[in-house]
Every structure is written in structure tokens, then in C-alpha cells.
N, C-alpha and C positions, 0 to 999 in steps of 0.2 A: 379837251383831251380826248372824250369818248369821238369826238367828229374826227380828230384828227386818223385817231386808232380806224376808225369806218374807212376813211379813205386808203389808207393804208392798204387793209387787208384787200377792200377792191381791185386795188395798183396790182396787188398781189399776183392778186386771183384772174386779172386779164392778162397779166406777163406767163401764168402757167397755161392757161388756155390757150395763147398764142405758141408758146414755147411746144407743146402737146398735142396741137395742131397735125393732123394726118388724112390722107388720103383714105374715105373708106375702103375694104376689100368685100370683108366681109365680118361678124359680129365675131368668130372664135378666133378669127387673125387678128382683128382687135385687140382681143383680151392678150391673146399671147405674146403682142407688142408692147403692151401696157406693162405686165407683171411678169415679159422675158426678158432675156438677154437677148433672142436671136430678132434682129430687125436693126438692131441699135450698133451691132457691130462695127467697125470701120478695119479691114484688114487685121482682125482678130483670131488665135487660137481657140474657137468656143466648139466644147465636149459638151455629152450628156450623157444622163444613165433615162432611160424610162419608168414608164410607171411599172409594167410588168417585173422588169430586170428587180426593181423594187421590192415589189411584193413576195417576186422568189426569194431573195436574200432574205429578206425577214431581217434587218441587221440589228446587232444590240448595239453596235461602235461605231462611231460614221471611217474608221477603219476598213469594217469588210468593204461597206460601200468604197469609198476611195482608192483604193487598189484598183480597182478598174477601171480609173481615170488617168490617163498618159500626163506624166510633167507632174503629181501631183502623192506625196507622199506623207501619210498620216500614223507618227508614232503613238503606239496605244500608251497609257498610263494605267496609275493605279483607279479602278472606278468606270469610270466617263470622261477621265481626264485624258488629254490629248496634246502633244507639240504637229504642227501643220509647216509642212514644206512645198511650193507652188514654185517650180522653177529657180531652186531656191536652198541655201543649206537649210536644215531642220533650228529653223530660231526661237529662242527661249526668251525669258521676262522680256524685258525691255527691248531685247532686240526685236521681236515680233510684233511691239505696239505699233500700228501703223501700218503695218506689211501686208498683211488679210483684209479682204473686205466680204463680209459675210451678209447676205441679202436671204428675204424672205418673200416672194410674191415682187422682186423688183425695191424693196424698202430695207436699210441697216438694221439689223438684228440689235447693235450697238449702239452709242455716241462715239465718236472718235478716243474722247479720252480717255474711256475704260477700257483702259490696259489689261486684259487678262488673253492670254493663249487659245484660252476655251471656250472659243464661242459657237463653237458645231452642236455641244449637247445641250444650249435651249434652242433648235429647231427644232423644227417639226419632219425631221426625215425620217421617222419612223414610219409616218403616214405622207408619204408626197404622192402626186402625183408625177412629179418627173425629178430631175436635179440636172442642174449646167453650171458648167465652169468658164471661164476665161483665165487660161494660163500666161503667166507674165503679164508685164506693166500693163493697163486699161486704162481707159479714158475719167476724168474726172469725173466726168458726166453720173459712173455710179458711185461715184463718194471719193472720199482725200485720201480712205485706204488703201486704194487700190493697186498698191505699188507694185505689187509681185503677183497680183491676179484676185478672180472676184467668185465666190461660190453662192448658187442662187440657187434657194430651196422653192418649188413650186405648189401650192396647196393642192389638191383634192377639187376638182368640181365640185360643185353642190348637185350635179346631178349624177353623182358616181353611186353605186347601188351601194344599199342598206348591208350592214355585214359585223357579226362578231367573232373572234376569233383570238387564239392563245397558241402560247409556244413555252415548251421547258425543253432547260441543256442542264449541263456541268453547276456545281458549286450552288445547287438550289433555286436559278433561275429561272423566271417566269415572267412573260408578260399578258395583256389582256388588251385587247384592242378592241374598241367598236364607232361605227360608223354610221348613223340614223340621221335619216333627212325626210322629207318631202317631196326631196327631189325636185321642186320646184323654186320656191325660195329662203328656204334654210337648213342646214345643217348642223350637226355634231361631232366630232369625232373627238374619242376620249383616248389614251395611251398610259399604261400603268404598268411598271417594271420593279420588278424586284430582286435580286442579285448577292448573295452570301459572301461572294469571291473567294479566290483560291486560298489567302492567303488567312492567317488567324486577325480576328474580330477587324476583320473588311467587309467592304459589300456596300450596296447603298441602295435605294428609295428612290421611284422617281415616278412623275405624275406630270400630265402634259394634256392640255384641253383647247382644241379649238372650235369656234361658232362662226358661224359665217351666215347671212342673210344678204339677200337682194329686194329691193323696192325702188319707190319711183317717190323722188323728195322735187316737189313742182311740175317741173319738164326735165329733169336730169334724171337718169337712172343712176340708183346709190346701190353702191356693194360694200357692207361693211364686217369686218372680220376683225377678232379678240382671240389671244393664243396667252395662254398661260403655262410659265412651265414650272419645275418645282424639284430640286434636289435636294438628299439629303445623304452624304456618304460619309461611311467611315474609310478612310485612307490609308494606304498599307506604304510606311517607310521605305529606306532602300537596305537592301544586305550590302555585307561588306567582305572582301575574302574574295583572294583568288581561286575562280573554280565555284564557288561557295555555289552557284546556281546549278551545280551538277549534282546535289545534293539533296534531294527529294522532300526528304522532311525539315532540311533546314532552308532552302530557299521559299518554304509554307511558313514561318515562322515570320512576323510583323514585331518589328520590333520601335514600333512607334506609333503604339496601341492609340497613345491622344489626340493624332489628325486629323483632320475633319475637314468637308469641304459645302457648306449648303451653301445652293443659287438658288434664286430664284426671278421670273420676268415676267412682264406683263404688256404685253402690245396692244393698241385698238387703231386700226386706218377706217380710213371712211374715203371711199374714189366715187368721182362725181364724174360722168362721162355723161355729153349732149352731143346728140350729132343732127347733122346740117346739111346741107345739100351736098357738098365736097368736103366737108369736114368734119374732123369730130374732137370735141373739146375736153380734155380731161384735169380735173382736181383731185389731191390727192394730200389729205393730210390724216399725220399722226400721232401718237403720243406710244410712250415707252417707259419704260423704268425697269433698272437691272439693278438686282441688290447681289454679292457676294462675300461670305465669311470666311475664312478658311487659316487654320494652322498644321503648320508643319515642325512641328518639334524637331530641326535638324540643327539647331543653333542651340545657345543657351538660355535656358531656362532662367537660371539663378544672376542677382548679377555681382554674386562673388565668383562664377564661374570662366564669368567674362575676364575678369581683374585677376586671378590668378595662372591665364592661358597668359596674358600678355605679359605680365612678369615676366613666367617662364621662357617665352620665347626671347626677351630682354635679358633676362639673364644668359642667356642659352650664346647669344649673337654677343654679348659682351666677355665671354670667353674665347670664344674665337677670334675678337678684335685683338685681346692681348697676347692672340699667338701670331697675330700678323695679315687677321686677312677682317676686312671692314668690311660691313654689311647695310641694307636697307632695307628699314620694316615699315611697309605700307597697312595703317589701322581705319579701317572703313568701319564708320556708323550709319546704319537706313535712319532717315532724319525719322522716319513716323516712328518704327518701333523702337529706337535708342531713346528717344523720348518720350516715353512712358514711365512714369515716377522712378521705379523701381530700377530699372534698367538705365536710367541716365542717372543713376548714381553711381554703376560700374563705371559711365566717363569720366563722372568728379574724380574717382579715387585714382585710376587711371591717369588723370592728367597728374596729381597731386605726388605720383609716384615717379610720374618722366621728372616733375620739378626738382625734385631731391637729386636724381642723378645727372643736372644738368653741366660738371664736370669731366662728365664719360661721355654724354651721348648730343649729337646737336640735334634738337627738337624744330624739324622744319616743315610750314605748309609749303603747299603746292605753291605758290607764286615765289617761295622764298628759295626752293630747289631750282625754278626757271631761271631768277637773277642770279643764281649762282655760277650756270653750265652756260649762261650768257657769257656774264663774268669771263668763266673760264675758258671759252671759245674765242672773245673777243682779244684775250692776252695770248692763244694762242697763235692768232694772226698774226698779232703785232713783235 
């Protein structure tokens, strides 16, 4: 097994070499091919912001950033939280899994299947060096997300100068920034923000560390780099009320004190570059890990709460059947949280209470409403 696994990764490791394979230029157009977007293009939309443009903004949201980017628009949330639009309507849970592809140094921020919205605040765009997009559809080539466009966050040279520095606004805001290397071959850069928010008990926490070193592993030169990020928020509900947000003291008002959102991640690449007479050979592996908690108390709580909304609205629609007008009520369970003890006891009772009225009401799944307007389609041909 272990010989088989040896051969393997060799097979690997000569298919990435060959695949990675380029023309030298020169060593910084190298790197910038390796962990850019620009070279790799084929008749592509690709934008950038600079490092300067960067460092003026000073941004807390990858918001201010992104306004500046054509085809590309970033609804802020409560926090750090964020919906992302790329030539694109503004899409939410599920519809956005898949649609972003979020790159750091050229590598997914992500796995594919962690489905969350927010993946701009574990970069490191606090401290980049540059940032580039590609709007609309891109090539496989940087990942299966790529459906709607690709945003690549750029590190920091390790020989960008030493520097610390801090910012305060509104709502108690502060961050701390510092930058220490050797300038030769390693760095530091640390990111530490703190944020009160506008609204009552919001605001959140947030810490962000990268290292980066260069050395020589044989006859390959190695670069390898470690980013950690770290949040911790409390999350401010929605208001409700037309106008209500014209209202100074009541649009500051959270009224869903117990949300919460902690992330956390942890990256390490290791890139292996050997160059040759006409070429240059690049490896390039990673490892990752994205953990995320988060509750939003917009649903119910209790699961008598549950059980007595859908009565109600069954009672509510069986009045109106007996004045003459027939209705359809569609009851959605998230299989993970409907299945949590407590809360999948609202479906027992729930089910156990359509059973008793099953003289009033026809209780149908989905395949059984298909064969029905089949049914009813195919009679009305005939």
C-alpha cells in the first residue's frame, strides 16, 4: 500500500510539474503568474484594485473595497457579514453555493461544499498587496465555483517594509495592524479589529494572522505561508415596520439579542518552484480547515411554536374552504435543524393533528400533487 500511495503522489507530482510548466521571463513575473490571475486569462473580464488604492481605504468591509470594482456588488450585513453579486442578481443560502469562487495567492479560500455566503471576511484583504477579479463565468481551471466570476486576494511580499499602525471610526471601532519581517525570508503580518456596532448588543471581534517564509528544500526553492483567521460576533436581527428605518432610535434597537456568528480558518500552502533551462516547474500543495457556528433566531424557538402557527394557519384556510374558496399550504422542515430532538417533536404532533382532520383536508407529498395535475392534464386532453 505505502509503495502503491509513493507512486502515486510521484504520478502526481510529474503531471503538476508538466501541467505548471512555463517559459521563464523573469523571477517577479513568475510569482505573479503562479499566485495571479493575470497570464492565465483566455478572453477574460480581469479588474484590480492596487496595493496603494488598498492601504488608502484602510477598509473594515470588503464592501468599501468592492464598489470600486465594475460588474461587482457587495451587500453589507449585520457585522462582516456580506451577500456577493458578480454579474449577477444579489444571491442568498443556497442559491450562492457554487456561484463565487474566492481565491487567496491563486488557492480556494473554501472546499466547494461549504456552502456559506461569507467568504470575503477570512481573507486577508485587510493587508493585500493587490486584489483581482474576473467577472462572469471563468475557466475551471480556478475551481467548479467559478460560475459567475473569481476574486483573488494577493499577499503582501515578504519584502514589503516593516510597519505598525491603527484606525478608529463610529460605534467604537478600532483596528491594529503590524507588519515585521526580515525582509529577506520571513514575515509577519498580524490584523486585529474590534467593532461595538450601531445597533444594541452587536459588534464583534476579529483576529487575523499571516507567516510566510522562503527557503530552499533540496534544489527547489519553497515558499510557505499559514493565515489564520478568527471571528467572533454578535449579530443584530432585522426591524420590521414600514418606514421603521426612519427612526433613529428605533432602527438602533436589535431585537434578536441571541445571534451569533463565530468563524474561524486555518490555511498552510507549501509551493515548490525549480527552474531549468526553458522552464520552470511548480508544486503546490495545501491543507485548510473552515469551522462556522452561527444562530439566527428568526424562526422558532419553542416547538410548541411551531405546532401552534400551523394549526392556525389550518384552521385559518379551513374557513375559507367552507366559504368556497380552496387553498394550498406548503410546510417546509430543514432536515438538519427539524431534527434536533426537541424540534422534531413540533413534526410528530404536527403530523398527528393533519391525521385527525384527514376528512377536511387531503394531506399530499410532492409526487402525490405531480400524479395528480398529471392525472388531471391527461383527462383534460382526452
Amino acid at each position: 500500500m505505502a509503495k502503491k500511495l509513493t507512486l502515486l503522489t510521484f504520478i502526481l507530482s510529474l503531471f503538476s510539474g508538466i501541467m505548471f510548466s512555463e517559459e521563464i521571463q523573469e523571477i517577479v513575473i513568475l510569482e505573479k503568474k503562479l499566485s495571479s490571475l493575470n497570464g492565465w486569462s483566455n478572453n477574460q473580464s480581469i479588474t484590480s484594485i492596487s496595493e496603494k488604492e488598498l492601504d488608502d481605504l484602510d477598509a473594515q468591509h470588503p464592501k468599501q473595497i468592492f464598489r470600486r470594482s465594475p460588474g461587482i456588488w457587495i451587500s453589507r450585513g449585520s457585522g462582516q457579514e456580506h451577500l456577493t453579486a458578480i454579474r449577477s442578481p444579489v444571491l442568498t443560502g443556497p442559491g450562492a453555493c457554487g456561484s463565487f469562487l474566492v481565491l487567496e495567492d491563486g488557492l480556494p479560500v473554501r472546499p466547494t461544499g461549504f456552502c456559506n455566503v461569507n467568504g470575503l471576511f477570512e481573507t486577508f484583504f485587510e493587508m493585500a498587496s493587490g486584489l483581482e477579479t474576473i467577472t462572469g463565468p471563468a475557466s475551471a481551471r480556478y475551481g467548479a465555483n467559478a460560475m459567475h466570476g473569481v476574486v483573488n486576494i494577493l499577499s503582501k511580499p515578504i519584502t514589503s517594509e516593516n510597519k505598525f499602525y491603527t484606525n478608529v471610526g463610529p460605534n467604537n471601532y478600532k483596528n491594529f495592524k503590524i507588519r515585521t519581517s526580515n525582509q529577506e525570508n520571513w514575515s509577519f503580518d498580524g490584523h486585529f479589529a474590534n467593532n461595538d456596532g450601531f445597533r444594541d448588543k452587536s459588534g464583534y471581534d476579529q483576529q487575523k494572522i499571516k507567516i510566510q517564509s522562503i527557503f530552499s528544500l533540496s534544489s527547489w526553492d519553497a515558499a510557505l505561508k499559514a493565515t489564520l483567521t478568527n471571528l467572533n460576533q454578535e449579530t443584530a436581527g432585522y426591524i420590521n415596520g414600514l418606514d421603521s428605518y426612519k427612526n433613529e432610535e428605533f432602527s438602533r434597537r436589535n431585537f434578536n439579542p441571541d445571534a451569533y456568528r463565530d468563524a474561524n480558518s486555518q490555511r498552510v500552502s507549501l509551493r515548490l518552484t525549480k527552474e531549468d533551462k526553458n522552464t520552470v516547474d511548480s508544486i503546490t500543495s495545501y491543507i485548510r480547515s473552515n469551522d462556522m457556528k452561527f444562530f439566527h433566531p428568526n424562526g422558532f424557538v419553542r416547538p410548541a411554536e411551531m405546532y401552534e402557527y400551523v394549526c392556525d394557519a389550518v384552521e385559518q384556510l379551513l374557513i375559507e374552504a367552507r366559504a368556497g374558496k380552496s387553498s394550498t399550504l406548503s410546510i417546509g422542515f430543514h432536515l438538519r435543524i427539524g431534527g434536533r430532538p426537541a424540534r422534531f417533536r413540533a413534526v410528530t404532533k404536527i403530523l398527528e393533528y393533519l391525521a385527525d382532520l384527514d376528512a377536511q383536508i387531503w394531506r399530499a407529498r410532492r409526487i402525490d400533487i405531480a400524479r395528480h395535475f398529471a392525472a388531471v392534464s391527461q383527462t383534460a386532453k382526452t
